[in-house]
N, C-alpha and C positions, 0 to 999 in steps of 0.2 A: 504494500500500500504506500507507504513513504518511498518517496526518493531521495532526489545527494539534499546534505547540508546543502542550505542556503547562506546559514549564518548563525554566529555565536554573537549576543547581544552581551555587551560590558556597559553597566549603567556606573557612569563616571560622576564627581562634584564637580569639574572642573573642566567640560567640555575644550576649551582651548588650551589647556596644558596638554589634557589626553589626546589632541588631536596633533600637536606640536612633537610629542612624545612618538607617536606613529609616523608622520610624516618625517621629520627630521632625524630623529633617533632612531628611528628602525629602518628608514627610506620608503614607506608604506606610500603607495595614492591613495592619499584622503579625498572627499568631497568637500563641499561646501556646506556649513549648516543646515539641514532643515528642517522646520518647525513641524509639525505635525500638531494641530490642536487638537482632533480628535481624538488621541490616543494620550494627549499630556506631557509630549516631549520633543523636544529636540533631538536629531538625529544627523551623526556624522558615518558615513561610509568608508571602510577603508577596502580597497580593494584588493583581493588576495592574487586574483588570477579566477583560482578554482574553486571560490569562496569570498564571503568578505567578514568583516568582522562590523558590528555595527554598533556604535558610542552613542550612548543613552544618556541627555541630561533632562530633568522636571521642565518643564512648561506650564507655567498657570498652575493657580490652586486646585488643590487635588489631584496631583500627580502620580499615581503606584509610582513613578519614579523616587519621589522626594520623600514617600512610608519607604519607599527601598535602601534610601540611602540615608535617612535616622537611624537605622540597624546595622548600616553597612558606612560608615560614614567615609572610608575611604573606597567605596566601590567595588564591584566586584562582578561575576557573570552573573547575569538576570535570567536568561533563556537562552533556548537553542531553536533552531528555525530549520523544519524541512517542506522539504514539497513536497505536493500533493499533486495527481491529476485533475481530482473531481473532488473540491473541498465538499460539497454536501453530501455525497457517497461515504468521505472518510468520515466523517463526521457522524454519520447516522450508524457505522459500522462500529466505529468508536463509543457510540453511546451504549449502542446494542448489548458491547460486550463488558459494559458497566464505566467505561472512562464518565468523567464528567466535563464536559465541555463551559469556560466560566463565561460569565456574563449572559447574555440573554441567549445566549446559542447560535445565535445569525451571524453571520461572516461579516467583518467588516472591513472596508476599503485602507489597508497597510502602505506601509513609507514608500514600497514600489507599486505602488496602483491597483494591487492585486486583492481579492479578498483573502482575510485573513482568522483563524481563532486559536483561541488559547485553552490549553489543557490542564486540568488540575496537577504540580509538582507533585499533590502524593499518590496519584496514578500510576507515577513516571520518576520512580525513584529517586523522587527530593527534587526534580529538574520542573521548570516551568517549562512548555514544549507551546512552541507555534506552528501550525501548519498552516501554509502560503500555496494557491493554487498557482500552477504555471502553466 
C-alpha cells in the first residue's frame, strides 16, 4: 500500500538557523519559506535528490507545531511522510484494520498540493505517519 518516503518532517525553533545549518553547513538545496496557514506552519524544503527533509516552524496560534516544541524545545522529528496511490483507498483500508486516522478523517490539501492525512503515532510505533497521494 505505501510507497518511497517522501519525507522526514524536523519541526525546528528556529527556522532560519535550521535552514542556514542545511544549506551552508551540510550544502543541502533548501527552498524558500513557506507558510502554510492551514496546517499552522511554516515550511522549509530541503532537497535530498531521493527525498527531502522538511523544516517545520508554528504559524499562528494554535500550532501542533508550537504544543510540539514546548516539549521539544530544541526540536526534533515530528513525522514521516509516505505515499500513497489512492489516499481514500488507504485510508479506509487503514481504518478497516483499526489504525485511527486524526482529525476529521478527510484529506486535506499538504505543502505540495497534494491531499494529505495523519495517522495516530501509537498505531505506528510512537511515529506520527503522513500519507501524501501522488
Amino acid at each position: 500500500m505505501i510507497g518511497r518516503l517522501n519525507h522526514v518532517a524536523i519541526a525546528v525553533p528556529d527556522l532560519a538557523a535550521a535552514t542556514a545549518t542545511y544549506a551552508a553547513t551540510l550544502g543541502a538545496k533548501v527552498s524558500a519559506p513557506v507558510p502554510q496557514p492551514d496546517h499552522g506552519v511554516t515550511v522549509v524544503f530541503v532537497d535530498l535528490g531521493n527525498t527531502k527533509i522538511e523544516l517545520l516552524h508554528p504559524l499562528g496560534e494554535g500550532s501542533p507545531i508550537a504544543n510540539f516544541l514546548a516539549k521539544n524545545a530544541q526540536g526534533g522529528m515530528h513525522h514521516v511522510c509516505y505515499e500513497v496511490d489512492d489516499i481514500i483507498a488507504a485510508r479506509d483500508k487503514l481504518k478497516a484494520e483499526g489504525a485511527r486516522v486524526l482529525g476529521d478523517g478527510e484529506p486535506k490539501i499538504g505543502a505540495h498540493g497534494k491531499p494529505v492525512l495523519f495517522l495516530h503515532p501509537k498505531d505506528f510505533c510512537g511515529t506520527l505517519v503522513e500519507l501524501e497521494q501522488v
